[in-house]
C-alpha positions as CSV (number, residue, x, y, z in Angstrom):
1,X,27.8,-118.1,71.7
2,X,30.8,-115.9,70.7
3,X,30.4,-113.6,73.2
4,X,30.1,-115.9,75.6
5,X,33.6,-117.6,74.2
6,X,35.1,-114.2,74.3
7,X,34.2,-113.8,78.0
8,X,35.2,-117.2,78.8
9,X,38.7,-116.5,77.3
10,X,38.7,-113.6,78.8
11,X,38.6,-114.7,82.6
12,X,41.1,-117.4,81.3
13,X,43.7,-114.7,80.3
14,X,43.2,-112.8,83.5
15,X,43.8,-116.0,85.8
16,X,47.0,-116.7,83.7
17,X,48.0,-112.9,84.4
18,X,47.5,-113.3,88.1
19,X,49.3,-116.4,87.9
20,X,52.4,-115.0,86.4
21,X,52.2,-112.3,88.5
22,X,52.1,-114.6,91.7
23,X,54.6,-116.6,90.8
24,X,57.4,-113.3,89.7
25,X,56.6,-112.6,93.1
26,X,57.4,-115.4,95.2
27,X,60.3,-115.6,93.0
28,X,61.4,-112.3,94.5
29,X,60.5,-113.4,97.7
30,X,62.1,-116.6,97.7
31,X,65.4,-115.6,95.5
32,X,67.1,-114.0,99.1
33,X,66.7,-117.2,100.9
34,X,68.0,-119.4,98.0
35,X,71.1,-117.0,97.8
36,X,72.1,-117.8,101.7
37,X,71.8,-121.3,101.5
38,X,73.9,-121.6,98.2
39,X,76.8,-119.1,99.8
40,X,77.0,-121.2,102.9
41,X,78.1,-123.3,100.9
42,X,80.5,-121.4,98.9
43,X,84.0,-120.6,100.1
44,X,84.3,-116.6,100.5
45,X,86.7,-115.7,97.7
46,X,84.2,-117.1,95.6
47,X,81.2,-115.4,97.1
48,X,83.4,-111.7,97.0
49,X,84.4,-112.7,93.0
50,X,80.7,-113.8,92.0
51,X,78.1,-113.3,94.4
52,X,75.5,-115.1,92.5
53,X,77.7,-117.7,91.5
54,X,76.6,-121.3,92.0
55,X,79.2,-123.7,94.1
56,X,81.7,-125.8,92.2
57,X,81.1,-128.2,95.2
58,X,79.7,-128.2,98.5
59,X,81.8,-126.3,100.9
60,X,80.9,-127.4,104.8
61,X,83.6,-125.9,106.1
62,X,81.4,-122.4,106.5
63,X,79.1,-124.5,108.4
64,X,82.1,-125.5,110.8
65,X,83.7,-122.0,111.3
66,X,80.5,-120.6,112.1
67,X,79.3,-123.4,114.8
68,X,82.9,-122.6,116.4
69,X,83.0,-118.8,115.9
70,X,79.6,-118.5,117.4
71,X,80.2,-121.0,119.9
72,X,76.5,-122.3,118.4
73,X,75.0,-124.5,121.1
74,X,75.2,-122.0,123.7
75,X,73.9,-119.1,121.7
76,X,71.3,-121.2,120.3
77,X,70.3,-122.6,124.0
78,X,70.0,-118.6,125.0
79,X,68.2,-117.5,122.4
80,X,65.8,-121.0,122.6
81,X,65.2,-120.1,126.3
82,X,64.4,-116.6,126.0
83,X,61.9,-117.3,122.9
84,X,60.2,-120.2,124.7
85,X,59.8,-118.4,128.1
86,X,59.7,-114.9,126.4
87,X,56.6,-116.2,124.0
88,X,54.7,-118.5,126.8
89,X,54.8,-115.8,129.3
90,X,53.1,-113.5,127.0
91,X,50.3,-115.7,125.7
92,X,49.6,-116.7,129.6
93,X,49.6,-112.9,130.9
94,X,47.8,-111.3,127.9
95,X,44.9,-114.0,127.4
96,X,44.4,-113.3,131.4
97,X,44.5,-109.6,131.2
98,X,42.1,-110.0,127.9
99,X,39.6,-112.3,129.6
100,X,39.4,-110.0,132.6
101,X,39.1,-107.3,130.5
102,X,36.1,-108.7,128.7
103,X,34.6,-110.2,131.7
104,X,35.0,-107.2,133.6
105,X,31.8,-105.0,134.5
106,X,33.8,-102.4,135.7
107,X,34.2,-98.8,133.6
108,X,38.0,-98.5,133.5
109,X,38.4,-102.0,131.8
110,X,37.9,-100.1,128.6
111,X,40.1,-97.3,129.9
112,X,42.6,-99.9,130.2
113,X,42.2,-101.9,126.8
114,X,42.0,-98.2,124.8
115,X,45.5,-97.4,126.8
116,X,47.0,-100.9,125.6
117,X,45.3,-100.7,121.5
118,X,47.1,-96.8,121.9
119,X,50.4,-98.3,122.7
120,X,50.3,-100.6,119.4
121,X,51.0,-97.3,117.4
122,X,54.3,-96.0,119.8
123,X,57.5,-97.0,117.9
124,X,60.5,-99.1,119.9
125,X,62.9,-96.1,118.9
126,X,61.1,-93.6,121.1
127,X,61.1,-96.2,123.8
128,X,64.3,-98.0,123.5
129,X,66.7,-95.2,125.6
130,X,64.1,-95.2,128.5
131,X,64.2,-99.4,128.3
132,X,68.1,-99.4,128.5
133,X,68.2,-96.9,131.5
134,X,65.0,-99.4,133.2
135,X,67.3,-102.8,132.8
136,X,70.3,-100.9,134.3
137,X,68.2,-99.8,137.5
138,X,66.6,-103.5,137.7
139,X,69.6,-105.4,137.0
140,X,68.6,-107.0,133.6
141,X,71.3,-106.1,131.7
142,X,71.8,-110.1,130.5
143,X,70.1,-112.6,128.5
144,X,67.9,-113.7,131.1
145,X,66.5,-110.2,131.9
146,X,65.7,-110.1,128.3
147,X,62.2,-112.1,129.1
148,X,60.5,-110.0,131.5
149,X,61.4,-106.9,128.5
150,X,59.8,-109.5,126.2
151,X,56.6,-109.6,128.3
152,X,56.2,-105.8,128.6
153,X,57.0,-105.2,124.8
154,X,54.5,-107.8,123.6
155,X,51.4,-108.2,125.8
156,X,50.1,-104.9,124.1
157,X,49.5,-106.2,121.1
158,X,48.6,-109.7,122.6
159,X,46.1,-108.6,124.5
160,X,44.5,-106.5,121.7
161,X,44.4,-109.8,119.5
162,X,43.1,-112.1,122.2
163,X,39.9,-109.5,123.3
164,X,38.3,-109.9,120.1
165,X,38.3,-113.8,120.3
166,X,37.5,-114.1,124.0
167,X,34.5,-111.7,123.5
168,X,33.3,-114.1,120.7
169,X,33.2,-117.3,123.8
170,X,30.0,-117.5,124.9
171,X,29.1,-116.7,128.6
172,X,26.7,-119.3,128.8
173,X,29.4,-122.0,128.9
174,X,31.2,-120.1,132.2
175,X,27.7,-119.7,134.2
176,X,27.2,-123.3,133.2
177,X,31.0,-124.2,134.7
178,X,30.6,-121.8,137.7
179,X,26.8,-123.4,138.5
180,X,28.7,-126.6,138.8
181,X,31.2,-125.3,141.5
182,X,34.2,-124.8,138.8
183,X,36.5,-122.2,140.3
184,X,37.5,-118.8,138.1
185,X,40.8,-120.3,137.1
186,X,39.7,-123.7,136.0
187,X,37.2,-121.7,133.6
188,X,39.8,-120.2,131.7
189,X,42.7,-122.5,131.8
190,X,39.7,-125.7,131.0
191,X,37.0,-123.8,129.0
192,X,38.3,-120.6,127.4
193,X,41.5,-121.2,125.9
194,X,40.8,-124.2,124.3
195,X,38.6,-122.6,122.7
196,X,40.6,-120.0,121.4
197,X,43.5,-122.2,120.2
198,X,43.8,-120.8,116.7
199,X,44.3,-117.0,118.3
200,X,47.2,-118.7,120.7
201,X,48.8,-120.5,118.0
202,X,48.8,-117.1,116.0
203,X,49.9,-115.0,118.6
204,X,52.8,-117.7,119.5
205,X,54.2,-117.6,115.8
206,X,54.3,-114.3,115.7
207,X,56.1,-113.8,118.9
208,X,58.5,-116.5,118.4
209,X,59.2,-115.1,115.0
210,X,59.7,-111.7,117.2
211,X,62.0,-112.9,119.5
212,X,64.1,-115.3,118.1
213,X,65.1,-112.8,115.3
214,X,65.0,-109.6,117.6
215,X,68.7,-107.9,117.1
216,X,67.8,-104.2,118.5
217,X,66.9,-105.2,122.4
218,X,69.3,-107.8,123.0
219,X,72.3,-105.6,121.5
220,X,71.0,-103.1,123.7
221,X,70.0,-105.0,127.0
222,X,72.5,-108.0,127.2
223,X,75.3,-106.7,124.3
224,X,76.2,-110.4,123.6
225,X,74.6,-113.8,123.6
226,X,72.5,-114.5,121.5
227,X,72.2,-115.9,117.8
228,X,71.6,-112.7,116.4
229,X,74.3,-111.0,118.3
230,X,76.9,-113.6,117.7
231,X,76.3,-113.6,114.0
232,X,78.1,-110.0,113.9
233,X,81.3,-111.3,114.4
234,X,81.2,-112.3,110.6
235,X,80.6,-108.6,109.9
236,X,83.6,-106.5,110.6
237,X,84.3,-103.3,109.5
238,X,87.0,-103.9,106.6
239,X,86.4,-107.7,106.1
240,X,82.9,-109.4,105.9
241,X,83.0,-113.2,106.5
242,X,80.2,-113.7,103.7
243,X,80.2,-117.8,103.9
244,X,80.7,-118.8,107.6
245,X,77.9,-115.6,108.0
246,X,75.3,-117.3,105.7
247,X,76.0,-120.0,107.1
248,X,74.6,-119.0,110.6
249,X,71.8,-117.6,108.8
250,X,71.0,-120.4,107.5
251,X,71.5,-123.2,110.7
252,X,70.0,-120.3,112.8
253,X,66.2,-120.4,110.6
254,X,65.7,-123.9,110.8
255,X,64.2,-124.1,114.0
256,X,61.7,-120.7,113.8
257,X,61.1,-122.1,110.1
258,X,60.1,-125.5,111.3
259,X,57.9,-124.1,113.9
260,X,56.0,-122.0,111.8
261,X,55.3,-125.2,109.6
262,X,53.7,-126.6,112.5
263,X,51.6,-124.1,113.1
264,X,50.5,-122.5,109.6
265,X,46.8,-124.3,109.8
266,X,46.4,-122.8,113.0
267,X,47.2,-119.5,111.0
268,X,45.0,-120.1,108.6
269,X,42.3,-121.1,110.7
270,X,42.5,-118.0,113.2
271,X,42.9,-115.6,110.4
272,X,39.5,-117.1,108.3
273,X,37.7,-117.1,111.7
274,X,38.8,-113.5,112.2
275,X,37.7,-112.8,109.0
276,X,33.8,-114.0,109.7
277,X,33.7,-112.0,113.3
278,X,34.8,-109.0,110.8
């Protein structure tokens, strides 16, 4: 009976350990975004004299600088654009190239999916020169030729994610579709993808979350115009706006915050049914 006590109390202590452990974690986690949110609302002599000071009282007027200094709506609207096409176009191209891939009888569809795993493991840095020099010669040196960059960039890994899911669809369900006259495309758009919702959802999160928080290929493809790009004018090189900037920070995650909230069960749900075709 003791021993059995003894073990009892023993798995008790080591939950409680984990516990504490999770929780000093998501402290640290958590601790950088509660320090934005309380300096945007903190005036910036006070941030410069006590950077992890709390605010007397709440300061809007970072809020108001920043909207103006960024010129907010339009920013946001560019950078809302680019992540809604950039994100949609690659979940429609790479879930077609995947399902062809799959579907495909043909020797050089594996060619072709080994070439796109292999260019999962290339880093942007190599890349990014080569990328600059391509937007010049096609004329996407803006904000708008930022989405066809977008598509190129993420379809690799895309595709990679959507091959395991498709393969998992049975083909019975397409021969029974095709038997009753349903063309090619109806079979995916009507039978496949909704079947592979959770993947989509997955792949759209993290794309979004991509995009709309991308500095590197926007600085170097359309130098200005987006939220990320327009929160550097709070970061000079002798005098850093440290309230109107948090402040941007802060308006600027609501949105990609708010969408990942609406997706996280179709996280969960992708990444547990991943976890079974492991």
């Amino acid at each position: 009976m003791n021993i059995k006590f003894s073990h009892i109390r023993s798995e008790s202590a080591k939950r409680t350990g984990l516990t504490v452990a999770l929780i000093v974690f998501a402290v640290f986690f958590i601790y950088p975004l509660f320090f934005v949110v309380v300096n945007s609302f903190r005036p910036n002599a006070d941030i410069i004299l006590k950077p992890t000071g709390l605010p007397v009282k709440m300061f809007i007027g970072n809020y108001i600088q920043a909207w103006k200094e960024m010129q907010f709506p339009k920013v946001f609207f560019n950078t809302l654009l680019v992540t809604v096409l950039g994100t949609g176009g690659i979940i429609v191209t790479s879930a077609m190239c995947a399902y062809g891939l799959v579907r495909s009888e043909w020797k050089i569809s594996g060619i072709l999916y080994a070439f796109f795993a292999f260019s999962l493991v290339i880093p942007f840095q190599i890349i990014m020169v080569p990328i600059g020099v391509l937007a010049a010669d096609l004329h996407l040196m803006n904000v708008h030729g930022l989405i066809p960059m977008y598509w190129g960039l993420g379809c690799p890994t895309a595709i990679f994610m959507f091959h395991g899911f498709i393969k998992a669809v049975p083909k019975e369900l397409e021969e029974s579709a095709s038997i009753d006259g349903a063309e090619r495309f109806y079979i995916f758009f009507r039978i496949v993808l909704p079947l592979i919702k959770t993947i989509i959802a997955t792949v759209a999160v993290i794309d979004a979350l991509w995009i709309w928080n991308d500095f590197l290929l926007p600085l170097i493809v359309a130098k200005q115009g987006t939220i990320q790009l327009a929160q550097m004018r709070f970061n000079g090189q002798f005098m850093k706006d440290y309230g109107p900037m948090c402040a941007s920070l802060t308006i600027s995650s609501i949105p990609i915050i708010a969408f990942y909230l609406l997706l996280q069960k179709y996280i969960i749900k992708g990444i547990a049914a991943g976890a079974v075709k492991g």
